[in-house]
C-alpha positions as CSV (number, residue, x, y, z in Angstrom):
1,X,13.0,13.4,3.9
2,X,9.7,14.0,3.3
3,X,6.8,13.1,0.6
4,X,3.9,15.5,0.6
5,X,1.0,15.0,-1.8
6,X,0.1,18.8,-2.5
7,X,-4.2,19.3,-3.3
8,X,-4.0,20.7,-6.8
9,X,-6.4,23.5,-5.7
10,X,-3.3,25.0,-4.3
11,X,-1.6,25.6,-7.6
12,X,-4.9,27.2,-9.3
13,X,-4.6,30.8,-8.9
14,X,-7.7,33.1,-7.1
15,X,-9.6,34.6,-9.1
16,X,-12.0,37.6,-7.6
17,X,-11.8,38.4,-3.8
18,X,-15.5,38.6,-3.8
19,X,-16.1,34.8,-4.9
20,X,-15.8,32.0,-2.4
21,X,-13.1,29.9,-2.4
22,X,-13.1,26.5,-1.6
23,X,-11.4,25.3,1.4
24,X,-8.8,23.1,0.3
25,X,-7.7,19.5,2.1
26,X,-4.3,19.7,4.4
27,X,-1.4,17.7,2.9
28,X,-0.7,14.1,4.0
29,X,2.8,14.1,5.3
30,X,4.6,11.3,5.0
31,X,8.2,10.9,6.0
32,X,11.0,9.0,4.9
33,X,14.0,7.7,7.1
34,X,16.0,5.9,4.9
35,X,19.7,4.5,5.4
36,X,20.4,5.0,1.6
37,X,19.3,7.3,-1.4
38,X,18.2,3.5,-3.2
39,X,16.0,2.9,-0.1
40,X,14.6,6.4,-0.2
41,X,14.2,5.9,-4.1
42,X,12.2,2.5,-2.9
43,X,9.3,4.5,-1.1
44,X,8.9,7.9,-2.9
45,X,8.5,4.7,-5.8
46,X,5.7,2.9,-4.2
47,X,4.3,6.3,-2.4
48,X,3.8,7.0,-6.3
49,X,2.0,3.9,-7.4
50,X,-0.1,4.7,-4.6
51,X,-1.1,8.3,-5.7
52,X,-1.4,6.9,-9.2
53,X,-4.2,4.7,-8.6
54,X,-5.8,7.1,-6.7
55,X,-5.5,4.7,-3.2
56,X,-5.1,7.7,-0.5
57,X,-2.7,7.1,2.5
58,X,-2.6,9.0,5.8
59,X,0.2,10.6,7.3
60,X,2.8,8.1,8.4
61,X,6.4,7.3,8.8
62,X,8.8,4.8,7.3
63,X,11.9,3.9,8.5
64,X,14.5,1.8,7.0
65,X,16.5,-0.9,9.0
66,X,19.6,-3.2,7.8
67,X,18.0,-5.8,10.2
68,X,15.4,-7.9,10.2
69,X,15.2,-7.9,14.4
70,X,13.5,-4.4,13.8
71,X,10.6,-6.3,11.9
72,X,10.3,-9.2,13.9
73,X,11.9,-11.3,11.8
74,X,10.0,-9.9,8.7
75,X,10.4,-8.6,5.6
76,X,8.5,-4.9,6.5
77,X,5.9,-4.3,9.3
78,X,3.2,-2.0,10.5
79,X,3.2,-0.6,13.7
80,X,0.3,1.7,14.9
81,X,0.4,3.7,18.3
82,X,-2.5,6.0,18.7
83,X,-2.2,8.7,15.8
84,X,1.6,7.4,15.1
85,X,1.6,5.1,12.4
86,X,4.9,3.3,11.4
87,X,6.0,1.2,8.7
88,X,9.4,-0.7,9.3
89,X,11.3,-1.9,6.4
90,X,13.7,-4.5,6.9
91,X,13.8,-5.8,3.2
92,X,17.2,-4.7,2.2
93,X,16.8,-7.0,-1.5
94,X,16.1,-4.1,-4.2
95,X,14.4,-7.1,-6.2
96,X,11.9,-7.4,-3.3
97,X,12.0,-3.7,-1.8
98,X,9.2,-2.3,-3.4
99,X,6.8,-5.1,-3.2
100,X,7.4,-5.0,0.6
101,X,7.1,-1.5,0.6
102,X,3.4,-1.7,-1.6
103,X,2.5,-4.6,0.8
104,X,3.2,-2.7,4.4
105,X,1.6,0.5,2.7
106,X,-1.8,-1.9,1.6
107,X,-2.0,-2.3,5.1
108,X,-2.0,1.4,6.1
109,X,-4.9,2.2,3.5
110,X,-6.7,-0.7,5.1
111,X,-6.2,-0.8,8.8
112,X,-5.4,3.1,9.1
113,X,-7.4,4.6,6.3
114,X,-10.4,2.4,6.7
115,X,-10.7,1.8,3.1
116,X,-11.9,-1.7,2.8
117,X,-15.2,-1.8,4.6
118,X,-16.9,-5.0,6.0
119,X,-19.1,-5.9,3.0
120,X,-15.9,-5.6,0.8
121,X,-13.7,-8.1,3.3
122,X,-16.5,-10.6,3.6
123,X,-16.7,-10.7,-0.3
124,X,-12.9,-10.9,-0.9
125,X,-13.1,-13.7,2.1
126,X,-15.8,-15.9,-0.1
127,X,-13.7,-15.0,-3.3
128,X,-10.5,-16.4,-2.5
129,X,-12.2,-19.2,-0.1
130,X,-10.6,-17.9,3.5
131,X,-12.5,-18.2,7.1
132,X,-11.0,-15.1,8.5
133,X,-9.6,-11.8,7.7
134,X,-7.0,-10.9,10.6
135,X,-7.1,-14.0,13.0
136,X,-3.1,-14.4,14.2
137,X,-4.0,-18.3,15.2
138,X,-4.3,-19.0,11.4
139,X,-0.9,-19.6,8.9
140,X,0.2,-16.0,7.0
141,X,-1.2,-17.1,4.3
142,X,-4.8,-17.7,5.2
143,X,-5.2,-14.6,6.7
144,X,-7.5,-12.1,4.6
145,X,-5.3,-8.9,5.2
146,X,-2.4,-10.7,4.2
147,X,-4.4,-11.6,0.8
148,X,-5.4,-8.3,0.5
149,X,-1.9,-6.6,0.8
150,X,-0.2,-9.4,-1.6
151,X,-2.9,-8.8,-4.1
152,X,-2.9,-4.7,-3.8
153,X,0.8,-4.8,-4.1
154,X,1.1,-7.3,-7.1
155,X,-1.8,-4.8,-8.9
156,X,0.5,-2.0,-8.2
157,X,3.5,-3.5,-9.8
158,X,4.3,-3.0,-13.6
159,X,4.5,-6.3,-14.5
160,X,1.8,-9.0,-13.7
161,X,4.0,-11.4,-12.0
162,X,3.1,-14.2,-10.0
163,X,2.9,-13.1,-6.1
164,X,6.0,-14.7,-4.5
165,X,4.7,-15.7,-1.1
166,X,2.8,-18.1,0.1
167,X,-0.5,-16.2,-0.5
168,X,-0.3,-18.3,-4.1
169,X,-0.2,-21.2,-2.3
170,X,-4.1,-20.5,-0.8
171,X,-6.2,-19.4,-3.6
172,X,-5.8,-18.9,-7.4
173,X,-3.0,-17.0,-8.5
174,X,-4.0,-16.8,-12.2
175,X,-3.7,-13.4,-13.8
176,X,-7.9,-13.4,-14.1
177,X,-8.8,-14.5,-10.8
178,X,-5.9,-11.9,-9.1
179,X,-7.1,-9.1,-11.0
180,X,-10.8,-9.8,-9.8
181,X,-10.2,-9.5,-6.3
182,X,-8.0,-6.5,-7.3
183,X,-10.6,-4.6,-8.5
184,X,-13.0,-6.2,-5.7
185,X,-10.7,-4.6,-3.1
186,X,-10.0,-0.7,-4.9
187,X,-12.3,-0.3,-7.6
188,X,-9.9,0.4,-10.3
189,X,-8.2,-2.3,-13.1
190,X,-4.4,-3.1,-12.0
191,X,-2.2,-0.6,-12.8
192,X,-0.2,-3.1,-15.4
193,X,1.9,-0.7,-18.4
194,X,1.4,2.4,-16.6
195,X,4.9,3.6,-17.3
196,X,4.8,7.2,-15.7
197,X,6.2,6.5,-12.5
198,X,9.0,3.7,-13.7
199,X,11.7,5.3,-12.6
């Protein structure tokens, strides 16, 4: 299966040969192997939450496992190999699918997209008092990108629940302080009783 976000300029008829037309942006293909329709259900869910809020992706796969072996031991994962970029998903909970899905796809706007730049992760550093953003000696939970992908995913939820990990554990998980770093890290307000994309 596959998910491709379509540039609207592509619906809009021509008008006049003798006008320019504006060259229009390729579509990001993302594919879905899923091991069951709920799974694939799951990602097209959180792809959507992504587009909503305007956060773009690049082109990458996810695959579905009914093990956990597949994400070393963890709930999803994110593997990068050159211009191959992989999510794993080995969360087979439907309570806890999506926000594993919306955390593992946080990462690919980060690390693959570039989208939080160095002034932005030294700022969300000072604002939830951590020393590092990606350093693998330090616990999960006092890692920056960890933060990061907990706070992005619990933004792109529709309910402002508390995070469950053990990223509230390091740093305040109060509705106020998690929508500050929120907006710190995409620019835009949580995406709390947007209703279009439910489903």
């Amino acid at each position: 299966m596959t998910f491709t976000h379509i540039a609207l300029a592509l619906l809009v008829a021509i008008p006049q040969l003798s006008q320019p037309v504006a060259a229009t942006p390729d579509p990001v293909v993302i594919k879905i192997v899923p091991a069951t329709a709920q799974q694939a259900q799951h990602a097209e869910w959180a792809l959507a939450r992504f587009e909503a809020a305007g956060l773009e992706l690049p082109p990458l796969t996810i695959v579905f496992h009914d093990d956990y072996q597949s994400c070393g031991m963890r709930e999803g994962v994110l593997r990068i190999a050159g211009e191959n970029v992989t999510i794993h998903e080995c969360q087979n909970d439907p309570s806890r699918s999506r926000r594993s899905l919306l955390h593992e796809l946080a990462h690919t706007w980060d690390h693959v997209a570039g989208s939080i730049d160095t002034d932005t992760r030294t700022d969300f550093l000072r604002l939830r008092g951590l020393q590092s953003w990606d350093d693998d000696d330090l616990p999960w939970n006092q890692r920056g990108e960890e933060q990061a992908a907990e706070i992005i995913a619990w933004g792109l939820m529709h309910q402002p629940a508390p995070i469950p990990t053990s990223v509230g554990d390091r740093g305040r998980q109060d509705t106020l302080s998690l929508t500050t770093a929120f907006i710190l890290l995409t620019g835009i307000r949580p995406l709390f009783g947007d209703t279009e994309f439910q489903g």
